[in-house]
LUMZA-816205 format. One record per residue: x, y, z of N, C-alpha, C, CB in turn. Coordinates in pm, whole numbers, padded with zeros to 5 digits, always signed. Glycine has a CB too. Layout:
% LUMZA-816205
XYZXYZXYZXYZ...
***
This chain:
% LUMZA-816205
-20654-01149-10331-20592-01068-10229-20615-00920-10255-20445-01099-10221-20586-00900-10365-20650-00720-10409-20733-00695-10408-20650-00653-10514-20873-00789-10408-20985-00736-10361-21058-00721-10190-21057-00806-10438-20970-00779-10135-20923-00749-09984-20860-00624-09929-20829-00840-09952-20789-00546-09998-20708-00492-09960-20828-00342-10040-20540-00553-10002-20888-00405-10131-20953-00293-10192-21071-00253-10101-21000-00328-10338-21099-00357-10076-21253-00391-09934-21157-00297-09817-21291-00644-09852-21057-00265-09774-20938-00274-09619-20939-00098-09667-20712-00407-09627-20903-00054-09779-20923+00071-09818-21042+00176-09824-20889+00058-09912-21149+00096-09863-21226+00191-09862-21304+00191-09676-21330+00163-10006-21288+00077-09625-21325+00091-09442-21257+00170-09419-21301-00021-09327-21187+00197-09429-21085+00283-09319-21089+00432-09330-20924+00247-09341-21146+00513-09251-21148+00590-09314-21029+00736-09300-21274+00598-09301-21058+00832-09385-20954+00928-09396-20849+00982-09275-21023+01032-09441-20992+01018-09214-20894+01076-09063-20809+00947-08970-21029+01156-08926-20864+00832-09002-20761+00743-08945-20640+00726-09011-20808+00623-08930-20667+00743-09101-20502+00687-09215-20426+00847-09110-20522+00721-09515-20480+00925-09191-20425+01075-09111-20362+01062-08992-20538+01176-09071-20461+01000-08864-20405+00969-08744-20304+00927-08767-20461+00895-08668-20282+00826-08792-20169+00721-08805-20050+00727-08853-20200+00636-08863-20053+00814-08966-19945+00920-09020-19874+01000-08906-20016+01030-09119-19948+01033-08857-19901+01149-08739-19858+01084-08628-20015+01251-08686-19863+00905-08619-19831+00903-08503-19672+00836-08558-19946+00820-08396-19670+00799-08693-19532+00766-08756-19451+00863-08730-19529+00746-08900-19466+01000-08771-19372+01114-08800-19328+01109-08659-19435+01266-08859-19177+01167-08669-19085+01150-08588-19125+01259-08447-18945+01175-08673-19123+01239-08355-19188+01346-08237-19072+01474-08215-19214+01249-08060-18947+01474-08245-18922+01591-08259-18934+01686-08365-18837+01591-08232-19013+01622-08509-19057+01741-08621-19220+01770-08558-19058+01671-08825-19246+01709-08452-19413+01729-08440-19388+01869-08318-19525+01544-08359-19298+01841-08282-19255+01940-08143-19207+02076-08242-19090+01858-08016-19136+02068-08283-19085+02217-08339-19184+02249-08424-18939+02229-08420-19318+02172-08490-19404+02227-08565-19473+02292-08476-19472+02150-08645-19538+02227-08400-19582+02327-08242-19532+02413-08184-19590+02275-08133-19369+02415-08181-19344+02598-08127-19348+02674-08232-19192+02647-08055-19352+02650-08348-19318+02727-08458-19459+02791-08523-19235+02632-08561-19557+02717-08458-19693+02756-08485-19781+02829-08363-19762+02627-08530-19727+02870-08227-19741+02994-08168-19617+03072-08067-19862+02972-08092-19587+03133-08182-19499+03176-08159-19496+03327-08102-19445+03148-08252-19617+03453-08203-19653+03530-08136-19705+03573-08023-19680+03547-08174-19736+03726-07975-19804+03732-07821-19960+03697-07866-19789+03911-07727-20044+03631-07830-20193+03634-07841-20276+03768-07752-20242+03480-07780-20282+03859-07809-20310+04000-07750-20455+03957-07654-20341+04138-07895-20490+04016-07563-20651+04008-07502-20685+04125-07581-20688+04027-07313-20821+04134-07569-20943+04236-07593-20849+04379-07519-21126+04177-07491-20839+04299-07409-20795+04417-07274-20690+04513-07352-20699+04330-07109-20573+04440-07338-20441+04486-07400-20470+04570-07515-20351+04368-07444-20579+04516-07596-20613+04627-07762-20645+04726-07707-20747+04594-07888-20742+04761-07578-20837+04842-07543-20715+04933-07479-20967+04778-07450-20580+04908-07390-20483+04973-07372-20382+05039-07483-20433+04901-07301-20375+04961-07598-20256+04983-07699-20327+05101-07793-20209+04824-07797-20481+05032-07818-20561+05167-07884-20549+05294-07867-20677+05172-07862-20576+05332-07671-20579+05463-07626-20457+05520-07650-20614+05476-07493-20390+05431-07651-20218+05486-07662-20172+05572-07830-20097+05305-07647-20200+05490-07940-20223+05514-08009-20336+05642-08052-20220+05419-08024-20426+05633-08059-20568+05726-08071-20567+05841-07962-20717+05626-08039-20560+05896-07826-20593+05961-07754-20359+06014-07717-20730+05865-07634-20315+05906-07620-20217+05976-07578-20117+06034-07675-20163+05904-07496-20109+05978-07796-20007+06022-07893-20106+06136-07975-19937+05881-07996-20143+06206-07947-20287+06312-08010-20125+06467-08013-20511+06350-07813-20075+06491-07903-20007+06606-07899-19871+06539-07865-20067+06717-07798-19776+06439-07904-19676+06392-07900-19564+06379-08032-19716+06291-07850-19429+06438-07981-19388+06465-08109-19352+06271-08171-19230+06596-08097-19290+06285-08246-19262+06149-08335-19124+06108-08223-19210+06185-08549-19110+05982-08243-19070+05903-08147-19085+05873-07999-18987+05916-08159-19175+05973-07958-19234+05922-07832-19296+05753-07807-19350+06021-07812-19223+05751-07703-19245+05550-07695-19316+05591-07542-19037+05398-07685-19419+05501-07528-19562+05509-07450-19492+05369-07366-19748+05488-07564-19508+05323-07273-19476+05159-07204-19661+05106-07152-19330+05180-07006-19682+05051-07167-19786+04957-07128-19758+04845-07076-19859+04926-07219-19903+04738-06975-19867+04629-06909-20025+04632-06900-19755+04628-06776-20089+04533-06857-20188+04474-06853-20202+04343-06751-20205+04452-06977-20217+04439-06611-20204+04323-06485-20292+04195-06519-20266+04389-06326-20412+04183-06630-20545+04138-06655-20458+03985-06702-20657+04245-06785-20388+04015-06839-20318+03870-06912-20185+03894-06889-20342+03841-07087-20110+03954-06813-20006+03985-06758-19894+03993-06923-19974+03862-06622-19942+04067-07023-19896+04114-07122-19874+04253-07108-19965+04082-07218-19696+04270-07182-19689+04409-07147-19594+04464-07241-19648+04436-07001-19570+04614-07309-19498+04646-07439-19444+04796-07431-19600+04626-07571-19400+04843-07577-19383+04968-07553-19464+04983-07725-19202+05026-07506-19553+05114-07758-19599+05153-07879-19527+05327-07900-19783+05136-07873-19457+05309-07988-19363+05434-08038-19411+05495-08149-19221+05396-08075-19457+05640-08185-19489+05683-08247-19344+05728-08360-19573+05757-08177-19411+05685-08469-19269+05684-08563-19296+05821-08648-19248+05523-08682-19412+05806-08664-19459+05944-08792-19612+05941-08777-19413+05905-08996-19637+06064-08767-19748+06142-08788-19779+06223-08938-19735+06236-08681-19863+06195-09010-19901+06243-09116-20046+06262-09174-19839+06183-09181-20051+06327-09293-20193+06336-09354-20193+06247-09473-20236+06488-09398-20269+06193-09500-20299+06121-09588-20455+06110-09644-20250+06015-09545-20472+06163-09731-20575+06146-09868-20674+06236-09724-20638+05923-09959-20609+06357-09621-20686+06468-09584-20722+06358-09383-20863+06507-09744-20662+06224-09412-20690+06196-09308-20600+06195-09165-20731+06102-09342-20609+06184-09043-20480+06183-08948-20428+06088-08950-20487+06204-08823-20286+06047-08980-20239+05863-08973-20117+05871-08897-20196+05770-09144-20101+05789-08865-20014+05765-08748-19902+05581-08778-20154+05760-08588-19817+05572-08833-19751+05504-08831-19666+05482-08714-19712+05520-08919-19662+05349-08615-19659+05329-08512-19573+05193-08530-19788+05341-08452-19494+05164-08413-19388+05064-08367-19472+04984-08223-19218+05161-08321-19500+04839-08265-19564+04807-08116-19458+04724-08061-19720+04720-08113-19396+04676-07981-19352+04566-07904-19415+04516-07786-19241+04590-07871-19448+04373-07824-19494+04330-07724-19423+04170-07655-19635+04331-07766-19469+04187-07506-19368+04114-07452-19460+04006-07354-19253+04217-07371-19508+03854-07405-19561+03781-07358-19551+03771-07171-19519+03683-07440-19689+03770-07099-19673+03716-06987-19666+03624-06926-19709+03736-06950-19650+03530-06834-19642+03392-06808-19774+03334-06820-19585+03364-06677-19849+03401-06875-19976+03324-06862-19972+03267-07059-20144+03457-06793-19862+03338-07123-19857+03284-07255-19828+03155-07274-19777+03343-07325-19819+03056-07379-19717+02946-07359-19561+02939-07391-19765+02851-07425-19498+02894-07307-19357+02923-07335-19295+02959-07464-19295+02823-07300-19394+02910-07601-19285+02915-07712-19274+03008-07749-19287+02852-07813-19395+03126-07690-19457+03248-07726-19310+03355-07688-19622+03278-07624-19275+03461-07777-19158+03521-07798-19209+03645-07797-19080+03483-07913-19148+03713-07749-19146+03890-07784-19143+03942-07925-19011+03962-07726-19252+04035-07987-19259+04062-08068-19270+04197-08112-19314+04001-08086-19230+04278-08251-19207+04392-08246-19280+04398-08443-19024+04430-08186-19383+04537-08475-19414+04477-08595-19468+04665-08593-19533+04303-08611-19440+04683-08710-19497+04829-08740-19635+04853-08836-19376+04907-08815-19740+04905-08799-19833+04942-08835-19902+05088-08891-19867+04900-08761-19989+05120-08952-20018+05259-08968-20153+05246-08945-19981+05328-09101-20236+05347-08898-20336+05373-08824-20376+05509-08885-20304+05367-08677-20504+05506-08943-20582+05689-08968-20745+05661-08938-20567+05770-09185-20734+05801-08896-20866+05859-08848-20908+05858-09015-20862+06033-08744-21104+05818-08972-21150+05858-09065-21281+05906-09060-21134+05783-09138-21317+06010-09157-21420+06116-09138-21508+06111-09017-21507+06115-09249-21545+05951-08990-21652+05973-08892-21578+05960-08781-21773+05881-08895-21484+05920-08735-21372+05954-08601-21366+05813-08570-21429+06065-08449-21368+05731-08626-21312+05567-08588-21196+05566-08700-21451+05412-08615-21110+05468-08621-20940+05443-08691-20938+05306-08732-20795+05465-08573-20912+05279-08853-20898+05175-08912-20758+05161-08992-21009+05164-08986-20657+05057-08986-20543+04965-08990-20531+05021-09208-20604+04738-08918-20424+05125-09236-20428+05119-09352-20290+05102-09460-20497+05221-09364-20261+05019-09447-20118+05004-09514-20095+05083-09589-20087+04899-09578-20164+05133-09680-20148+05182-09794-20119+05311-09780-20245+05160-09871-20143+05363-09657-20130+05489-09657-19982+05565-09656-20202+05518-09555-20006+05635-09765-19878+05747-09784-19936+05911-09755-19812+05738-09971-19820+05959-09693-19835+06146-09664-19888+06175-09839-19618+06260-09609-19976+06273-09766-19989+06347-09899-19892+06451-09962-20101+06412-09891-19941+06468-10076-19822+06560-10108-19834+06708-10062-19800+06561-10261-19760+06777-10074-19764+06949-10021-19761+07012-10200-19570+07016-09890-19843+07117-10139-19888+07200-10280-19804+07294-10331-20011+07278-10266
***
């Protein structure tokens, strides 16, 4: 009989056992693993190409806490990006920024409003790249 079962083991293969597992597990831990796994806004191209200018060009002569509102008729996604602090860092322009963004019906329902702070600096050649690390420099 164990060499039956040893023959029954190696046919079968991985992704079926897998299947089959998954169709045991109980359907309401399979459901909350699925809202719990998109939960953020899924930004378009579009929306970056709006949140960027906002960031990079309109907050250029804006004092700190100016909050910008955006919408994007395109994925019907729409937010506010708040300028928190403006600074220099290691000689560069950085901009630590507040985004909120607020899923459109074209998201899937589990998708939630989201709010997450970032820092942003210009660098030498005039493109802005995402730098956590960045701290004000010091004053002399």
């Amino acid at each position: 009989m164990s060499g039956g079962f040893r023959f029954l083991a190696r046919a079968v293969p991985f992704e079926a056992i897998a299947a089959g597992l998954l169709l045991l597990w109980p359907v309401d831990a399979l459901a909350q693993f699925s809202r719990s796994s998109h939960t953020t806004v899924q930004l378009t191209s579009s929306d970056r190409v709006i949140i960027r200018k906002i960031v990079r060009e309109d907050f250029t002569d804006k004092p700190n806490g100016t909050t910008i509102a955006w919408s994007n008729p395109e994925s019907t996604n729409s937010g506010t990006v708040t300028l928190l602090d403006r600074f220099s860092s290691k000689g560069r322009d950085c901009r630590r920024v507040r985004y909120d963004t607020k899923p459109g019906p074209k998201q899937p329902a589990s998708v939630r409003a989201s709010s997450y702070v970032l820092t942003s600096c210009r660098l030498a050649d005039g493109t802005w790249k995402l730098d956590s690390q960045a701290r004000p420099d010091k004053s002399p």
